[in-house]
C-alpha positions in Angstrom: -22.7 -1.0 -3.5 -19.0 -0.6 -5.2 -17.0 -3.3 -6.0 -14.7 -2.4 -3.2 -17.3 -3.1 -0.3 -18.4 -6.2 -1.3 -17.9 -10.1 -2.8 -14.0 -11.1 -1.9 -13.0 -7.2 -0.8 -15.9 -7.0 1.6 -15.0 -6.3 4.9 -15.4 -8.7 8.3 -16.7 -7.4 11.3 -15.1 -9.4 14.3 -11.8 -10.0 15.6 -10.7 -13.8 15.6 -8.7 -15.8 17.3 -8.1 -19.8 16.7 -5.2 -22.3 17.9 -4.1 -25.2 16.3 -5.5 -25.0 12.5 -6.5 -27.8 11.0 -3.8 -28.6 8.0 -4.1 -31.2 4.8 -0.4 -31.8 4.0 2.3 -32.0 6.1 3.7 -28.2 7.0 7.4 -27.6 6.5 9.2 -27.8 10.1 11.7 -25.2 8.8 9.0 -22.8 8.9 9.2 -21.0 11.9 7.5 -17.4 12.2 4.2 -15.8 10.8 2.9 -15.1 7.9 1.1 -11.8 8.1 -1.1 -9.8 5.8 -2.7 -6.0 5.5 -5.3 -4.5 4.1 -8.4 -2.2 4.3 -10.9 -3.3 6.5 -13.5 -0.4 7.6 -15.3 -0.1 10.5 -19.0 0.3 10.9 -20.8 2.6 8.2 -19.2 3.5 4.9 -20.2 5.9 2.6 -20.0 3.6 -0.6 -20.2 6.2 -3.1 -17.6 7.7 -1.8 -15.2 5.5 -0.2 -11.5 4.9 -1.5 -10.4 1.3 -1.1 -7.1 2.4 -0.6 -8.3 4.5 2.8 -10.2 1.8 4.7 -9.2 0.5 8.0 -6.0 -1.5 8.5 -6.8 -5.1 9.9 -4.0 -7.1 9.9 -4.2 -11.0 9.5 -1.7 -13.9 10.8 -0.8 -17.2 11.0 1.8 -18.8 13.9 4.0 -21.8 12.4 6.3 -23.7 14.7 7.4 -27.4 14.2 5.3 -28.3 11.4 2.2 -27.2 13.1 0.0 -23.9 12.8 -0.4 -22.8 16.4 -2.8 -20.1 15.6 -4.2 -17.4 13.1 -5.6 -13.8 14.5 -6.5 -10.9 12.8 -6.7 -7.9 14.1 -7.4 -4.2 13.3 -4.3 -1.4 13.7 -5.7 0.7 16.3 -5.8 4.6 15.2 -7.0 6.8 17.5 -10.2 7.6 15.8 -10.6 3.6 15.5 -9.6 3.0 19.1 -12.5 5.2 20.7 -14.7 3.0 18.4 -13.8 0.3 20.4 -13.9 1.9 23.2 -10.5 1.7 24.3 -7.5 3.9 25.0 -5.4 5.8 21.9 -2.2 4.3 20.7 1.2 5.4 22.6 3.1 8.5 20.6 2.4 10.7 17.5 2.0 10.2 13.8 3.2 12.7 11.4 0.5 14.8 11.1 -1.2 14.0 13.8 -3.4 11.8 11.6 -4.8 8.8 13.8 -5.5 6.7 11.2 -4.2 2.6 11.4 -1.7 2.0 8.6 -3.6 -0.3 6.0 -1.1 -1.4 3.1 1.5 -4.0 4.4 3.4 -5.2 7.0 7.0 -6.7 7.9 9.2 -7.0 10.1 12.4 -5.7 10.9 14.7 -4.3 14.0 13.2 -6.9 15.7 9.9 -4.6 15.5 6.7 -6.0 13.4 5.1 -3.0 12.1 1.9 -2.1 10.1 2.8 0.7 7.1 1.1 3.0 4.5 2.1 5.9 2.1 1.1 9.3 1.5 1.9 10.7 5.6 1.3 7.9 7.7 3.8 6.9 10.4 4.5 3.2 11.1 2.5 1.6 13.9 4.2 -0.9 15.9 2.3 -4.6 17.1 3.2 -6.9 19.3 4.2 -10.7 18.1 0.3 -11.5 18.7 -0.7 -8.3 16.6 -2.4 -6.1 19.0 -1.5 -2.3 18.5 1.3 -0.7 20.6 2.6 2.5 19.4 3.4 5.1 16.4 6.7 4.3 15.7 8.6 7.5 14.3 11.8 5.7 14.7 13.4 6.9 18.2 12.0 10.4 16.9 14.3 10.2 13.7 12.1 10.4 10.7 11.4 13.5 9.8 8.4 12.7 8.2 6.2 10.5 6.7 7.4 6.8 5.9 6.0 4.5 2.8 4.1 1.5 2.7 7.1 -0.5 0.6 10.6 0.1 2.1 13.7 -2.3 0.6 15.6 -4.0 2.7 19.4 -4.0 1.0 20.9 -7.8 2.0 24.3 -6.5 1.6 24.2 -3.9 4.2 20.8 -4.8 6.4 20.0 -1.5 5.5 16.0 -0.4 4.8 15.3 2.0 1.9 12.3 4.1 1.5 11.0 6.4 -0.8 8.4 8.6 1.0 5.7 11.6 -0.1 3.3 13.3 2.2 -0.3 14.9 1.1 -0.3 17.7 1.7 2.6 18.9 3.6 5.6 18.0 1.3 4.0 19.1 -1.6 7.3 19.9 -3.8 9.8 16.8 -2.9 9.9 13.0 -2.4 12.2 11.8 0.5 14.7 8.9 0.4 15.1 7.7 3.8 17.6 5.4 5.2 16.9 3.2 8.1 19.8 1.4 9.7 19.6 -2.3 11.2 19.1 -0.3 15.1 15.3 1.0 13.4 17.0 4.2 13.6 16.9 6.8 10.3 21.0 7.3 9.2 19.9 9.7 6.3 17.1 11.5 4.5 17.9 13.2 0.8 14.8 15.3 -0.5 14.4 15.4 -4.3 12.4 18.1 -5.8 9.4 16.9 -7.8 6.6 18.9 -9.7 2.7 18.4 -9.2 2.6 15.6 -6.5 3.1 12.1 -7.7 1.6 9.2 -5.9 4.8 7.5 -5.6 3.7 4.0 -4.2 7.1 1.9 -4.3 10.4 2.1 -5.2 13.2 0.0 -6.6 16.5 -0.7 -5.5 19.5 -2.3 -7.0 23.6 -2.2 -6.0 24.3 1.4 -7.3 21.0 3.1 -8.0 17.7 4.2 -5.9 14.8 4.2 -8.7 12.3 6.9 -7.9 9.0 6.8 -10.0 7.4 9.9 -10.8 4.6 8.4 -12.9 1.2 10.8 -13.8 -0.7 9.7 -10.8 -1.1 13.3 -9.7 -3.0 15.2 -7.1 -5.9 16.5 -8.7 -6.6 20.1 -7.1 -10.4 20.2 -8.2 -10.8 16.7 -6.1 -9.0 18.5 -2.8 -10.9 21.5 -3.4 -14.1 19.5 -3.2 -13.0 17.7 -0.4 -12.1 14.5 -1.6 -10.0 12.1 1.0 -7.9 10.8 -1.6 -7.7 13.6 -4.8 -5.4 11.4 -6.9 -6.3 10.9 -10.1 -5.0 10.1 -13.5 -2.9 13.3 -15.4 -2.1 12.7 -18.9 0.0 16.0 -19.4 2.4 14.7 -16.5 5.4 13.3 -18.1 6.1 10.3 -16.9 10.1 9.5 -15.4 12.0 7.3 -13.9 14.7 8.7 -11.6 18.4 7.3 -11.1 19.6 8.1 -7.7 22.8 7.2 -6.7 22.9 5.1 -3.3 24.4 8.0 -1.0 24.2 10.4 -3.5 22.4 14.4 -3.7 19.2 15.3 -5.5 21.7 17.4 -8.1 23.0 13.7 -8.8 19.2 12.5 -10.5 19.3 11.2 -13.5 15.5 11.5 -14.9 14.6 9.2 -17.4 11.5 9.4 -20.0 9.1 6.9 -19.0 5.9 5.2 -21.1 3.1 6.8 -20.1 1.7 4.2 -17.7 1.6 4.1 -13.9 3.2 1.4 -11.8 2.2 0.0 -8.1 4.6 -2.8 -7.8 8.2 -3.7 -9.2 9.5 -6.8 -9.1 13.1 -6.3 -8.6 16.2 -3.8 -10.2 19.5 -5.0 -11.1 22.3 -3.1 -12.6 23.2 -4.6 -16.3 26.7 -4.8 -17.3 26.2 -2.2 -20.2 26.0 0.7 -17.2 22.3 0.7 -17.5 19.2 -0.4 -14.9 16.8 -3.4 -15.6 13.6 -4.0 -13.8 11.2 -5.8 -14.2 7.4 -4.5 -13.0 3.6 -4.8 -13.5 2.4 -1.7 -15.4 -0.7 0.0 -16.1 -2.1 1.8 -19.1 -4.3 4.3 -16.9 -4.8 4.5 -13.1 -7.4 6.5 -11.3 -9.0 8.0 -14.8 -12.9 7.1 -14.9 -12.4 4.9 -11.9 -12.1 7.2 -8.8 -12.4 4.9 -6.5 -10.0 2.0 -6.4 -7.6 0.7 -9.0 -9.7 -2.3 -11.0 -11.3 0.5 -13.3 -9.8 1.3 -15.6 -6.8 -1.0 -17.5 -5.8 -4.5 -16.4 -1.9 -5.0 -15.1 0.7 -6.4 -17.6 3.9 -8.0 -16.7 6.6 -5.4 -18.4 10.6 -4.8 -18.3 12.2 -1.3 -18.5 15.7 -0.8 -19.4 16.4 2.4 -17.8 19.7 4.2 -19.6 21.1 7.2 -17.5 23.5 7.7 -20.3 20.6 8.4 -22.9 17.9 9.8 -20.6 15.2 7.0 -22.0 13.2 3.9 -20.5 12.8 0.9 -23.3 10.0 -1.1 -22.6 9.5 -4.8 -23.1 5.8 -6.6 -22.3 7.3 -9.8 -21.0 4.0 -11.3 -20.5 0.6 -9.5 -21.0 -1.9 -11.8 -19.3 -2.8 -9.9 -15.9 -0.1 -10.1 -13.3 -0.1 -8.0 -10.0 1.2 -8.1 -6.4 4.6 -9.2 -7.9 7.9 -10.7 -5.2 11.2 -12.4 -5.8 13.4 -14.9 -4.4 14.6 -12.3 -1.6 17.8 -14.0 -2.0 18.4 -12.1 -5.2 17.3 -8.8 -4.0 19.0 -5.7 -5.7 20.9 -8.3 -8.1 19.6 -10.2 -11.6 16.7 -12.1 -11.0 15.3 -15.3 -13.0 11.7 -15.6 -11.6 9.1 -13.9 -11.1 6.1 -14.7 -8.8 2.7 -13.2 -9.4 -0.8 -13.4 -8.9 -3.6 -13.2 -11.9 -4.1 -9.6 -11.6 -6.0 -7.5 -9.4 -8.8 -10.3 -9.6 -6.6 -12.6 -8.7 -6.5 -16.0 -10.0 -3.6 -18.3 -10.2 -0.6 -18.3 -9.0 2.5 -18.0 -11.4 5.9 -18.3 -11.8 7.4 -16.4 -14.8 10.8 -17.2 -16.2 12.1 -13.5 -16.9 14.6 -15.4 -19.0 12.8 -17.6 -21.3 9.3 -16.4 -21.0 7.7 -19.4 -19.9 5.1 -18.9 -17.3 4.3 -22.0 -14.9 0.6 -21.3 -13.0 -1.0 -22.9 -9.8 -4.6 -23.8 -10.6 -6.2 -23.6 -7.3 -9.4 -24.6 -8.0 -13.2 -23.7 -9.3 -14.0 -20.2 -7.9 -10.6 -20.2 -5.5 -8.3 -17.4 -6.4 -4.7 -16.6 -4.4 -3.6 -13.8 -3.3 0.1 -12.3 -3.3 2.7 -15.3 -3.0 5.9 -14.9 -1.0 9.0 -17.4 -1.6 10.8 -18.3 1.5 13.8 -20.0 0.9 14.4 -23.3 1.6 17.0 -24.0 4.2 20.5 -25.0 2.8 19.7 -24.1 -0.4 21.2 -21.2 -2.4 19.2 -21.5 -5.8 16.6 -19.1 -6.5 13.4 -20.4 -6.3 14.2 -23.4 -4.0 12.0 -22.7 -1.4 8.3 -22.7 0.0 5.6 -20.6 -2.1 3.1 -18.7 1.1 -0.2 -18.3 -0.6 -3.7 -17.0 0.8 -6.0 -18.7 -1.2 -9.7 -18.0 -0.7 -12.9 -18.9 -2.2 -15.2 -16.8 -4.1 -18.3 -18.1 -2.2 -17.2 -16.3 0.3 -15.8 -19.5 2.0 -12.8 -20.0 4.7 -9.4 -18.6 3.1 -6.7 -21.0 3.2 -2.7 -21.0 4.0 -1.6 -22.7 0.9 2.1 -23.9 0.8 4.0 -24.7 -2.8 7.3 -25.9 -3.5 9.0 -23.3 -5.5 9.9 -25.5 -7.9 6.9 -27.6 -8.5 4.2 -24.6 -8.6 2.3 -26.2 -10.9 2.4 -29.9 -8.7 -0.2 -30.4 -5.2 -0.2 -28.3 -2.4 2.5 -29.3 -0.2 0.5 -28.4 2.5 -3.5 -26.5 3.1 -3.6 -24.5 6.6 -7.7 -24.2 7.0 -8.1 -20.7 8.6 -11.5 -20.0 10.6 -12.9 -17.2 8.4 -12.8 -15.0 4.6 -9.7 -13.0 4.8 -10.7 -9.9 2.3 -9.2 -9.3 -1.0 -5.8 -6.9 0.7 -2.6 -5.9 -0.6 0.3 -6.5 1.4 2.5 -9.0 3.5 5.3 -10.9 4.4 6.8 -14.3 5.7 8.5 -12.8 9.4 10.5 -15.5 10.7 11.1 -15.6 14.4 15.2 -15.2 14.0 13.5 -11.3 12.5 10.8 -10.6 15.5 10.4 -12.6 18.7 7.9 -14.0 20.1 7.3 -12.3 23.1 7.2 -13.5 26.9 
C-alpha cells in the first residue's frame, strides 16, 4: 500500500454532517465564519502503485463558528463530472479549462463573496455553496483565459488577487500572471515565456514585485510518453530562478535571478528591503519528485530558509533560518506583501507541532499537542482591535495518529506554547491535506 493511501493520508469514505460540536474551552465569540480545509480524497478503487497524492479527489472539510459556539462541521467531496456520475448525480454547471471534470483538490478560500475549491496545473475553480455542496466551474464571468492556480495572493492594499498559473499540457512555453479584481472578475493577464515546463506551485508577492519560481520541477517527457497522470519529476540540469516581475509590468520587464538548486511548495511572505532588493522567507527542498514518484515525503525533508533576491546582481543568497522540518507555512495576513516577524509552521510534511518562528531572532516557540497527535497547517486570525502581528487566534486541525477524531484546536497567538484556548471535537479523521483558510462571514455569506 503507499504511504499516500494509508495511516493519517488515508482516505474516508462517507460524507458527514454534525451540529453543535462538542468544545473543551471556551471558543472565541469574535470568530464568526468557517474554517475550511482541502485535500485529496479518492473515490472507490485506486491503483496504489500508481496513484499521485497530489491527483486524488478533492473533499473539502468545514467547521461553522457563530457566538462562541461550533454550529456544525461537514465535509464534502468537489463534485467533478467524472465524480458526480459516481454518485449518481447530475454534472456541475459550466466548463473547466480543458474540459477536464476533475474536483479541485489543493485549497480553498474565499473571496468576491464566492467560496471556491482551487488546484494548479489547468484546473478551473469550482464554486460551493456556504454549506459546501458543489455548484459550478467558475471561469470568472468567462474572463480567465485559462487555467487558474491553487495559491492566489490577495494584495490588502488594493483587494486585488494575484495568481501565477501554468497548464499541462496546453501552455507548454509560458506561465500566466493573472489579476483578479474585488468583482471576481480577471482585470489583466501577462504571459511570461518559460523553458521545459516548471511545476510552478505558488507564488509570492510583495509592494513592487510578483516573484515567479521557475525551480527544476520539470515535466518529464519519458513519464507523459508512458502515460503517466502526473510526469513531473525532479531535473537537475534545469537551472533554477527566481523571477522579479514588476506589479503591472511586461514579460521584457523579468528580472531572472539564479536560484539554489532546490524546489519550493510554499513561501511564507515577500517584502521589499530598503537596499532595492526582495526578501522572503520560504520552506525549501533539496530534491522533489527524484526517487519518489509519487508524492512529495520521498525524497528530502523541508527546511525553513530566507532568499534575498537582488535584481541588480541577478543572484538569490540563501540563509537556513531554521532546519528542523517546517512546511505548510502562513503569516499574520495583516502583514501581507510587507516585512514580517513571525512565521507559523507545521513539523514538516509529517507534521508534528505547531510553531512559531521569530524570523528576527531565530527563536522558535512549538505547540506540543500531545503523544501521537500531530497538527496540521495553522492559520492566524487576528484578534479584533488589535494591530500587532501575531495577536490573534492560532486555527489548528490537530488529529491523532490512531486514527482517532481530528480536532479544531484554537491558540492564542501569543501564548503558542500555553493550553488550548479552546478543543472543537469533530465527528471523524480528517486526512493528512494541504490547504485552507479562516473565511469569515463579512468574506462569504451564509446563505438563505
Amino acid at each position: 500500500m503507499s504511504i499516500y493511501l494509508e495511516g493519517p493520508r488515508a482516505p474516508v469514505t462517507e460524507e458527514v454532517t454534525a451540529f453543535d460540536l462538542p468544545v473543551t474551552g471556551e471558543i472565541p465569540s469574535e470568530l464568526e465564519g468557517r474554517w475550511l480545509r482541502n485535500g485529496p480524497n479518492p473515490h472507490g478503487t485506486v491503483d496504489s502503485a500508481h496513484h499521485h497524492w497530489f491527483l486524488g479527489d478533492g473533499m473539502v472539510h468545514g467547521v461553522r463558528l457563530r457566538g462562541g459556539r461550533a454550529e456544525w462541521y461537514r465535509n464534502r467531496w468537489v463534485r467533478g463530472g467524472r465524480l458526480a456520475a459516481a454518485l449518481g448525480e447530475a454534472p456541475p454547471v459550466g466548463r473547466s479549462f480543458g474540459d477536464r471534470d476533475f474536483g479541485p483538490n489543493t485549497s480553498v478560500g474565499g473571496f468576491a463573496g464566492k467560496t471556491w475549491a482551487m488546484v494548479e496545473a489547468g484546473g478551473t475553480p469550482m464554486t460551493l455553496t456556504y454549506e459546501l455542496d458543489t455548484i459550478d466551474y467558475d471561469g470568472f464571468d468567462g474572463t480567465l483565459p485559462a487555467a487558474f492556480t491553487a495559491h492566489p495572493s490577495l494584495d490588502p492594499a488594493t483587494g486585488d488577487l494575484h495568481a501565477v498559473c501554468y497548464a499541462y499540457p496546453e501552455l507548454p512555453d509560458r506561465l500566466q500572471h493573472v489579476v483578479v479584481g474585488g468583482d471576481g472578475r480577471v482585470s489583466s493577464v501577462t504571459d511570461i515565456p518559460v523553458e521545459g515546463m516548471p511545476m510552478v506551485h505558488n507564488m509570492s508577492l510583495t509592494e513592487r514585485f510578483v516573484l515567479l519560481y521557475d525551480l527544476p520541477v520539470c515535466v518529464d517527457i519519458e513519464m507523459a510518453m508512458g502515460g503517466s497522470s502526473f510526469p513531473f519529476s525532479w531535473n537537475p540540469d534545469h537551472p533554477a530562478r527566481v523571477g522579479l516581475l514588476p506589479r503591472g509590468g511586461t514579460a521584457d520587464q523579468v528580472v531572472w535571478c539564479e536560484a539554489p538548486q532546490c524546489y519550493v511548495f510554499h513561501p511564507v511572505n515577500a517584502y521589499d528591503d530598503d537596499d532595492g532588493s526582495v526578501v522572503v522567507d520560504l520552506c525549501r527542498y533539496d530534491r522533489m519528485f527524484d526517487t519518489d514518484r509519487l508524492g512529495p515525503a520521498g525524497d528530502s525533508a523541508p527546511v525553513l530558509a530566507r532568499w534575498v533576491v537582488d535584481g541588480t546582481t541577478g543572484t538569490v543568497t540563501e540563509t537556513i533560518l531554521d532546519d528542523r522540518p517546517h512546511e505548510f507555512p502562513t503569516h499574520d495576513p495583516r502583514v501581507a506583501t510587507r516585512r514580517h516577524r513571525y512565521a507559523y509552521t507545521a513539523g514538516g510534511l509529517d507534521l508534528g507541532p505547531t510553531n512559531r518562528v521569530d524570523v528576527y531572532t531565530g527563536e522558535v516557540l512549538s505547540h506540543d499537542h500531545g503523544p501521537g497527535r500531530f497538527g496540521a497547517e495553522p492559520l492566524l486570525v487576528p484578534r479584533d482591535g488589535s494591530t500587532d502581528e501575531g495577536d490573534g487566534w492560532l486555527l489548528v486541525c490537530v488529529n491523532d495518529s490512531d486514527g482517532g477524531p481530528a480536532e479544531l484546536v484554537v491558540l492564542d497567538g501569543l501564548d503558542i506554547g500555553g493550553p488550548p484556548v479552546a478543543r472543537i471535537h469533530l465527528p471523524r479523521r480528517v486526512p493528512d491535506g494541504f490547504h485552507g483558510s479562516w473565511v469569515p462571514d463579512t468574506t462569504v455569506a451564509p446563505g438563505p
